[in-house]
C-alpha positions as a LaTeX table, in Angstrom:
\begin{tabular}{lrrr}
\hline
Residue & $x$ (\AA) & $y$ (\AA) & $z$ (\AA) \\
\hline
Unk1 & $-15.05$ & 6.26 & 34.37 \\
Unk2 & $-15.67$ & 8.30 & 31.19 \\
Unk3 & $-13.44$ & 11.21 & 32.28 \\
Unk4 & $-10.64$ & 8.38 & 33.23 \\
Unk5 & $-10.94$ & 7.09 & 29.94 \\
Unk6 & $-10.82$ & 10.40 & 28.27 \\
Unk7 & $-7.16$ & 10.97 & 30.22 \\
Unk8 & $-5.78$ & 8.23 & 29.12 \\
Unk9 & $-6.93$ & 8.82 & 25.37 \\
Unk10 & $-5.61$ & 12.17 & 25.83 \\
Unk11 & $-2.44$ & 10.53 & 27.04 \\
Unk12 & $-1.28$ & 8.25 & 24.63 \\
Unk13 & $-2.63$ & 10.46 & 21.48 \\
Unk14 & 0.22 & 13.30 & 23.27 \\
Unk15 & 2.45 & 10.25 & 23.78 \\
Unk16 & 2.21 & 9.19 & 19.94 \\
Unk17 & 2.74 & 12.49 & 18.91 \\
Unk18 & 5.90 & 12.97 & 21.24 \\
Unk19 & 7.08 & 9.44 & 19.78 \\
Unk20 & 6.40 & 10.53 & 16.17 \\
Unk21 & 8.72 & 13.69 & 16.76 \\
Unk22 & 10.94 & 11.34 & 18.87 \\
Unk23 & 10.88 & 8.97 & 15.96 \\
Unk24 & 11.69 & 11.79 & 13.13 \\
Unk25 & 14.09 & 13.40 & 15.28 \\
Unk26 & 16.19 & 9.97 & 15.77 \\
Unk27 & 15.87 & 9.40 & 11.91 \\
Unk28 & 16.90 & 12.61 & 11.07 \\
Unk29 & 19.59 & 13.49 & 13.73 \\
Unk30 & 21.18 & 9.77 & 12.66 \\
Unk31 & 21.19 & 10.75 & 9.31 \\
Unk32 & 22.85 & 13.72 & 9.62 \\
Unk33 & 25.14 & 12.92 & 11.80 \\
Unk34 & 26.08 & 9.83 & 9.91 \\
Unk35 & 26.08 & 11.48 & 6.15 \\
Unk36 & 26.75 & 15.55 & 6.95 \\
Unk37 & 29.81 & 14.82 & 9.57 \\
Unk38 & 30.81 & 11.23 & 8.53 \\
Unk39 & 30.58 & 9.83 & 12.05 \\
Unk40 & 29.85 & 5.69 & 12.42 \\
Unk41 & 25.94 & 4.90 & 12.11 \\
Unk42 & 26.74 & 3.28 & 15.77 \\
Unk43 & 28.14 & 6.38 & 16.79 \\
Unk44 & 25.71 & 8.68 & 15.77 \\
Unk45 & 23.07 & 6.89 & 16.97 \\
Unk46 & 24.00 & 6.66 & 20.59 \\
Unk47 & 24.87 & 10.71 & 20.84 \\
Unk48 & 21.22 & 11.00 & 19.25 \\
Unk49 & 19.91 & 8.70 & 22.02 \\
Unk50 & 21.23 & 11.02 & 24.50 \\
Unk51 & 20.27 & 14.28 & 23.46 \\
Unk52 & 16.35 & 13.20 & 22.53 \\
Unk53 & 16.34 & 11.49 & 26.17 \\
Unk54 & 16.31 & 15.11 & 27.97 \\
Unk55 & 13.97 & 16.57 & 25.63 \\
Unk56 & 11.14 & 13.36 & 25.91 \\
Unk57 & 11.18 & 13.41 & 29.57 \\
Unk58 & 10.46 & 17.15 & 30.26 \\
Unk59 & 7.81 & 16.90 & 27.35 \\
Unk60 & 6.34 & 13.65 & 28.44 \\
Unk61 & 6.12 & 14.99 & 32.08 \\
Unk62 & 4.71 & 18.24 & 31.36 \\
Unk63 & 2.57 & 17.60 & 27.93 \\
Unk64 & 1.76 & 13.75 & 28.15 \\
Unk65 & 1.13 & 13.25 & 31.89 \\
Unk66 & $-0.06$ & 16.63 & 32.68 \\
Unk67 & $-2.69$ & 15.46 & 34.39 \\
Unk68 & $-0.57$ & 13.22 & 36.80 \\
Unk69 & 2.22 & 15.95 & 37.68 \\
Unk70 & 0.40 & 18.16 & 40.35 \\
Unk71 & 0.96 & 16.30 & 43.48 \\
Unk72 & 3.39 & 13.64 & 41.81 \\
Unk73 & 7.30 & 13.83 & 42.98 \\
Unk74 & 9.45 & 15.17 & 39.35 \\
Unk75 & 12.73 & 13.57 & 40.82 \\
Unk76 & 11.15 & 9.88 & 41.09 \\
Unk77 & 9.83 & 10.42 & 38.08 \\
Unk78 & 12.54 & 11.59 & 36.37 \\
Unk79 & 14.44 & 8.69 & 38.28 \\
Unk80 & 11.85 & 6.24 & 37.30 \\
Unk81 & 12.12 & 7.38 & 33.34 \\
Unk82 & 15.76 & 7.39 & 33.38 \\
Unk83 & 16.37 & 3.82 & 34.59 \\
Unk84 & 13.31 & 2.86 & 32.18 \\
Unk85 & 14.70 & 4.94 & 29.28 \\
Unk86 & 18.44 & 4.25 & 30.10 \\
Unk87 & 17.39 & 0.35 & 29.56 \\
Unk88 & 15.20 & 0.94 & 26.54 \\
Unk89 & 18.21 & 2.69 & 24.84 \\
Unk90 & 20.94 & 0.54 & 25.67 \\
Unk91 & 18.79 & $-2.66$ & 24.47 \\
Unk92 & 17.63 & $-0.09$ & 21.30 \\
Unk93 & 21.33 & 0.88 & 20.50 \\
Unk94 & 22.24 & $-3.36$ & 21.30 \\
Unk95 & 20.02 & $-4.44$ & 18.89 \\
Unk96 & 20.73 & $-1.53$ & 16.23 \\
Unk97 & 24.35 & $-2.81$ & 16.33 \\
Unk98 & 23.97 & $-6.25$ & 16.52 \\
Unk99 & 21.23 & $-6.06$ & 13.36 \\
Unk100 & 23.62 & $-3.60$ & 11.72 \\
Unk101 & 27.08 & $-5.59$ & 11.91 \\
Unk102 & 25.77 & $-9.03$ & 12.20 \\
Unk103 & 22.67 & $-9.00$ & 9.18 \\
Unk104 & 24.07 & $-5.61$ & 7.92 \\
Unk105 & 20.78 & $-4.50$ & 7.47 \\
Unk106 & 21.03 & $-0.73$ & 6.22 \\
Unk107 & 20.90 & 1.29 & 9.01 \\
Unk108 & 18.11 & 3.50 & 8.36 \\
Unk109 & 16.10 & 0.36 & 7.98 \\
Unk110 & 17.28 & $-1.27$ & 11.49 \\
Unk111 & 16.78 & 2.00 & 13.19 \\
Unk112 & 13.38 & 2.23 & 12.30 \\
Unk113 & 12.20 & $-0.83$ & 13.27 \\
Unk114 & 13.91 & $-0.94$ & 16.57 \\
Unk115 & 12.68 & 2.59 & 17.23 \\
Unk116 & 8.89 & 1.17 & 16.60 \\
Unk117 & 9.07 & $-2.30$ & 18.74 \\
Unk118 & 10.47 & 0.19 & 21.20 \\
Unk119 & 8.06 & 2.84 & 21.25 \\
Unk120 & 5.55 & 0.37 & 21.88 \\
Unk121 & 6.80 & $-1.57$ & 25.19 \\
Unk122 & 7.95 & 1.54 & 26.47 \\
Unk123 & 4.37 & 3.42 & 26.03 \\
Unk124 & 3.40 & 0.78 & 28.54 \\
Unk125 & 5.66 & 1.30 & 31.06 \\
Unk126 & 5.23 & 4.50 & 31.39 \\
Unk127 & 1.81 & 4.21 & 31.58 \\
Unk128 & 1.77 & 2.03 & 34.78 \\
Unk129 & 4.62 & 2.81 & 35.85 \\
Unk130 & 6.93 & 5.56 & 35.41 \\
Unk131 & 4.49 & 8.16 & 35.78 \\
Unk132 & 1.88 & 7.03 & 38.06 \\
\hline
\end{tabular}
C-alpha cells in the first residue's frame, strides 16, 4: 500500500511538472507565433497543439508512467493518449475560439484558463486509463 501510494505521488508530481512545461511551452509557442510571425491567435494555437502533443506522450510514457511501461503495450498506449489527447485538444482549441471570438477575451487570458481546466480532467484520465 505505501509503495503504491508512493507511485502514484511520484506520478502526478512528474505529471505536474510535464504540464507546467506543457503549460509554458503552449503560452510561449502561442505567443510567438502570434506576435513574432503575425499568424491568427486561432492559428497559432492549433500548430502549438500539435507539436507539444508528440513531445507529452513520449515524456509522459517514459518519465511519468515509468513504472507502468515494462510489460505495458506503447502502441495502445500511444493509441489510447491520442484519442484522449486528440479530444482534449479539439474541445481546448473549441473553447479557446469560441471564448476568443464570442467574449473576446484576450487570448493569452482564454488560453490559460482552458489550458488549466484541461490539465486537470485530463490528469485523470490518464491515470485510470490511458496508461494503465
Amino acid at each position: 500500500m505505501a509503495l503504491e501510494l508512493k507511485a502514484l505521488v511520484t506520478r502526478f508530481g512528474r505529471l505536474g511538472v510535464v504540464a507546467i512545461c506543457s503549460f509554458l511551452a503552449n503560452v510561449l509557442l502561442t505567443v510567438v507565433l502570434t506576435e513574432g510571425f503575425s499568424l491568427p491567435p486561432q492559428t497559432a494555437f492549433a500548430i502549438v497543439l500539435v507539436c507539444i502533443f508528440s513531445v507529452n506522450f513520449w515524456v509522459t510514457r517514459r518519465w511519468v508512467f515509468s513504472d507502468r511501461v515494462e510489460g505495458s503495450n506503447a502502441w495502445a498506449q500511444f493509441v489510447k493518449c491520442l484519442a484522449v489527447s486528440a479530444s482534449f485538444r479539439v474541445l481546448e482549441w473549441f473553447a479557446f475560439y469560441l471564448l476568443l471570438d464570442l467574449w473576446h477575451f484576450h487570448y493569452v487570458v482564454t488560453l490559460v484558463g482552458v489550458l488549466c481546466l484541461s490539465f486537470a480532467l485530463k490528469s485523470l484520465i490518464y491515470e485510470r486509463y490511458v496508461f494503465r
